[in-house]
N, C-alpha and C positions, 0 to 999 in steps of 0.2 A: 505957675503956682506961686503965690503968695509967701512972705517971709514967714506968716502967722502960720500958714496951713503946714510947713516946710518943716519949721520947728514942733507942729503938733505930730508931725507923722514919725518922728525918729525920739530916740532914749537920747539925754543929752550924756555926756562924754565919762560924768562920773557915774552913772548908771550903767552904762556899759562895759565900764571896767569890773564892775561891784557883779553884774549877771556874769563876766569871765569867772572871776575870781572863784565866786561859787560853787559854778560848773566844773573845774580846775581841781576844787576840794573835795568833790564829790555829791556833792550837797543837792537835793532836790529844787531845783532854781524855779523862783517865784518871779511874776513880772512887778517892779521895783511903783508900778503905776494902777494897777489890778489888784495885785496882791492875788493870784488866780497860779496855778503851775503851771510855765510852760512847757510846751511841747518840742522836744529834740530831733532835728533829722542832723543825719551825717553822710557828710557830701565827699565821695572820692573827687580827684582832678587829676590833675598833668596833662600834658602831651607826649603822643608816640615820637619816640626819636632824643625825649628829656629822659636828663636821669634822677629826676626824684618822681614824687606824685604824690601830690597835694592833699590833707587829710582836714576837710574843715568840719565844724561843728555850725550849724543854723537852730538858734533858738526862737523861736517862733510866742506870740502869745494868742489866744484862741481869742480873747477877748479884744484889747486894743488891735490887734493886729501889727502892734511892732516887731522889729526880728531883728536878730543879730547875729551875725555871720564872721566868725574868726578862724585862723587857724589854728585847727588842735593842739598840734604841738609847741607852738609859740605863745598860744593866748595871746594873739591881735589879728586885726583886721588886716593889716596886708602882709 
């Protein structure tokens, strides 16, 4: 994959922060590149035998097909 294609395929860092923040607020979150609403899934995690389990949020856009994947309760990516 090419730098050019690399860069077209993700939100750059402060658009990411800006679709957290939204999402965070409550706010019906728009893609920052579309202007289109995206779409939410919410993904449990962990492992058997850990003691927490993992609560993220995936915002997805129907149109570019960027997404963004953070932890809920943190608001960030890892």
């Amino acid at each position: 994959m090419s730098d050019e294609s690399a860069s077209k395929a993700r939100y750059e860092l402060v658009e990411e922060r800006a679709i957290i923040a939204a999402h965070a607020r409550g706010e019906a979150v728009r893609c920052p590149r579309c202007d289109v609403p995206m779409t939410s899934r919410a993904l449990g995690g962990g492992s058997f035998g850990l003691g927490y389990a993992r609560r993220r949020s995936w915002l997805l856009c129907p149109n570019c097909r960027r997404s963004v994947l953070f932890d809920t309760a943190r608001g960030t990516r890892n």
